[in-house]
N, CA, C and O of each residue as an XYZ file, in Angstrom:
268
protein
N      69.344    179.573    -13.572
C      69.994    180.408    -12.575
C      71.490    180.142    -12.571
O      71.936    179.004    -12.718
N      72.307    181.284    -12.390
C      73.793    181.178    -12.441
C      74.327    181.221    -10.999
O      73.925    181.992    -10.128
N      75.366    180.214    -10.854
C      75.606    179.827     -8.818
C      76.880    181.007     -9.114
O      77.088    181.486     -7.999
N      77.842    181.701    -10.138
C      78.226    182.488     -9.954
C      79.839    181.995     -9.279
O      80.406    181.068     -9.858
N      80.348    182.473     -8.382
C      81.217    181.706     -7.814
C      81.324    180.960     -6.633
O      82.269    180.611     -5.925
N      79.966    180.788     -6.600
C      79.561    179.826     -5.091
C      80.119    178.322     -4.919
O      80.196    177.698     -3.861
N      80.477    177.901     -6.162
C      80.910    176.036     -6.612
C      82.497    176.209     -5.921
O      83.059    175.333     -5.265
N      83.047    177.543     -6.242
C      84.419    177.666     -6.007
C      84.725    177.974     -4.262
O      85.505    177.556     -3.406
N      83.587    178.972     -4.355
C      84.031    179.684     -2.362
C      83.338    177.751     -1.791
O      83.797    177.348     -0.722
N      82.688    177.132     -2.283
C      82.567    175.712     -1.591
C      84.028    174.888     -1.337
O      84.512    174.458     -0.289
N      84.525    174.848     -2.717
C      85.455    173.939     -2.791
C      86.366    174.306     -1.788
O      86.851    173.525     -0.969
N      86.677    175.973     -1.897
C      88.013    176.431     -0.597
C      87.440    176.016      0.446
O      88.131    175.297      1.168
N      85.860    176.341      0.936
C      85.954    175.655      2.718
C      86.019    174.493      2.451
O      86.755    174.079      3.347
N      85.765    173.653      1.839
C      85.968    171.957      1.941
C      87.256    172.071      2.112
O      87.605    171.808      3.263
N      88.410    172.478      1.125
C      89.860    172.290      1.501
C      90.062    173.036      2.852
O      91.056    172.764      3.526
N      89.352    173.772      3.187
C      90.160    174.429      4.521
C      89.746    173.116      5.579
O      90.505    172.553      6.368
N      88.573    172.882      5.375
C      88.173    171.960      6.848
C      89.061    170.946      6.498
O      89.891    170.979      7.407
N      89.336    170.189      5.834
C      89.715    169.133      5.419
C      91.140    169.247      5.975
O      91.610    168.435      6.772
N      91.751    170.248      5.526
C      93.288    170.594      6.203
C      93.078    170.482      7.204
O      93.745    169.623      7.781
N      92.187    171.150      7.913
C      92.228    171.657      9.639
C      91.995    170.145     10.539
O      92.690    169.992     11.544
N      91.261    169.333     10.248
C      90.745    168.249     10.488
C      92.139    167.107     11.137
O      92.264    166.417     12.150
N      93.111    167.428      9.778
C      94.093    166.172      9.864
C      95.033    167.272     11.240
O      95.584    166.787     12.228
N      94.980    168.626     10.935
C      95.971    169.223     11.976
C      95.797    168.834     13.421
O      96.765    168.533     14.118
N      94.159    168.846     14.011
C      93.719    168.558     14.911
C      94.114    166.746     15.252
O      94.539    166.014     16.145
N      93.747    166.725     14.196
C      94.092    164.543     14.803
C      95.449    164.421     15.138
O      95.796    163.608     15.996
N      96.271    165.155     14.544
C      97.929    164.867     14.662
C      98.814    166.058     15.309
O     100.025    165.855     15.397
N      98.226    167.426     15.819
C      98.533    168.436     16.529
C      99.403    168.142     17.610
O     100.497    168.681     17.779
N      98.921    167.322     18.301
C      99.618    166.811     19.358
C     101.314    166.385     19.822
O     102.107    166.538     20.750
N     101.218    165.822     18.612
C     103.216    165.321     18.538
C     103.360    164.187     19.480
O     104.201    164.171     20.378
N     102.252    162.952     19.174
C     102.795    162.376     20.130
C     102.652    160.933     19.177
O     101.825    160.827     18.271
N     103.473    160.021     19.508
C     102.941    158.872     18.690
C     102.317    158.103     19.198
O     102.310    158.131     20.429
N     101.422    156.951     18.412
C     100.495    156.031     19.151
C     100.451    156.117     20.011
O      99.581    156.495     20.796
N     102.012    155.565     20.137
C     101.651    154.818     21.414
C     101.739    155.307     23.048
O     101.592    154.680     24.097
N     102.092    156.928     22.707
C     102.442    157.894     23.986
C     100.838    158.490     23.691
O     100.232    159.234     24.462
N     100.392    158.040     22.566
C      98.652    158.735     22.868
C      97.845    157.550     23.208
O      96.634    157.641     23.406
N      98.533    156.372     23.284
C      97.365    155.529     24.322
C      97.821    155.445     25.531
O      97.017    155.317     26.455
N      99.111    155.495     25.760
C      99.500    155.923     27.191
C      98.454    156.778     27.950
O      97.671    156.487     28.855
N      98.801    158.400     27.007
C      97.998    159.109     27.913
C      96.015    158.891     27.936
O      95.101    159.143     28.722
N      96.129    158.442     26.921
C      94.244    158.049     27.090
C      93.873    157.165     28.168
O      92.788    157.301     28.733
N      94.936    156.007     28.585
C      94.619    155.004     29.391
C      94.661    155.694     30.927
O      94.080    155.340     31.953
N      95.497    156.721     30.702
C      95.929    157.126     32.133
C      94.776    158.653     32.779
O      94.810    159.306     33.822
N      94.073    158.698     31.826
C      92.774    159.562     31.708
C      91.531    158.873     32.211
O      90.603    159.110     32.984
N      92.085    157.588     31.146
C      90.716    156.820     32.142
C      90.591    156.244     33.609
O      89.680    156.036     34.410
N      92.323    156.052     33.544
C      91.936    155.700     34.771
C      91.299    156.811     35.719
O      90.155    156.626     36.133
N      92.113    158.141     36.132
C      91.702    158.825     36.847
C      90.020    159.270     36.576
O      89.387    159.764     37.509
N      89.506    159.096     35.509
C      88.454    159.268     35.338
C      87.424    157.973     36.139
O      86.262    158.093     36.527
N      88.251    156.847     36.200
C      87.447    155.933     36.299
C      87.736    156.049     38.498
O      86.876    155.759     39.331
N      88.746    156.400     38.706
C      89.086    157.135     40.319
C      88.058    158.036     41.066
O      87.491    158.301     42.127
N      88.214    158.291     39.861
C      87.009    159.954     40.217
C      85.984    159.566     40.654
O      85.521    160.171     41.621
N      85.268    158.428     40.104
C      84.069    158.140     40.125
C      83.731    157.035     41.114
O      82.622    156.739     41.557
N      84.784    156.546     41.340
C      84.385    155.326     42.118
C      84.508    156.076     43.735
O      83.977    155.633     44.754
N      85.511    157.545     43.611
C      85.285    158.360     44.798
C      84.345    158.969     45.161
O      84.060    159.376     46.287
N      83.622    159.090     43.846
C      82.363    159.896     44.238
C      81.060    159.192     44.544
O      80.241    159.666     45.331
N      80.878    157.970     43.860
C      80.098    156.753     44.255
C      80.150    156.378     46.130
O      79.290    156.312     47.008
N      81.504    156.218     46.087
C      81.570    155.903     47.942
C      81.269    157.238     48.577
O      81.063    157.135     49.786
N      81.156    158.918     47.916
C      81.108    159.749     49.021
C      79.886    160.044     49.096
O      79.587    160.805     50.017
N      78.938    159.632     48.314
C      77.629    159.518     48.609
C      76.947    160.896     47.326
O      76.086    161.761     47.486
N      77.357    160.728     46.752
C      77.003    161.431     45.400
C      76.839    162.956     45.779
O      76.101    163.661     45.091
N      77.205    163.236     46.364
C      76.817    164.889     46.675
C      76.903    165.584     45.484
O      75.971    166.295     45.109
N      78.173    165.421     44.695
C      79.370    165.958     44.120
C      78.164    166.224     42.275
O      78.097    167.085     41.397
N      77.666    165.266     42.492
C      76.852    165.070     40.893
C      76.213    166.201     40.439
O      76.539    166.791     39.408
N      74.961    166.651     41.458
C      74.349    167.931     40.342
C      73.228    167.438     39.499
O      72.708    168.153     38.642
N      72.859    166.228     39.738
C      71.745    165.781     38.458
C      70.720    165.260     39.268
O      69.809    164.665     38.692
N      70.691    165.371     40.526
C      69.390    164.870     41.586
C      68.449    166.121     41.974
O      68.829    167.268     42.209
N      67.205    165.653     41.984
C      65.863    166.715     42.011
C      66.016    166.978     43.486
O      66.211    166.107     44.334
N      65.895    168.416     43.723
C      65.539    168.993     45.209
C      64.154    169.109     45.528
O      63.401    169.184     44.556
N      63.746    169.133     46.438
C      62.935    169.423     47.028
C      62.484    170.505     47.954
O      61.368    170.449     48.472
């Protein structure tokens, strides 16, 4: 059986993802260390969020069975 030009239309999406991949990791414009800045400062409020919602008595969640 002949794959025809299927070996080739492969190789272009491999190069396309492959491009797109590094655009996404580095899109941003920020360096290290202003991207662990902002990750740390994500967690925190993430980690805010939760400890607010823990003390307000979980209303807020969505994952508890009704009755």
């Amino acid at each position: 059986m002949s794959r025809g030009n299927q070996r080739d239309r492969d190789r272009e999406r491999a190069q396309a993802r492959a491009s797109n991949k590094g655009k996404q990791a580095k899109g941003d414009g920020l360096t290290p260390e202003q991207r662990r800045e902002r990750d740390a400062k994500a967690l925190q409020e993430k980690a805010a969020r939760k400890a607010a919602q823990a003390a307000g008595g979980n209303n807020a969640g969505g994952g508890g069975k009704k009755k």
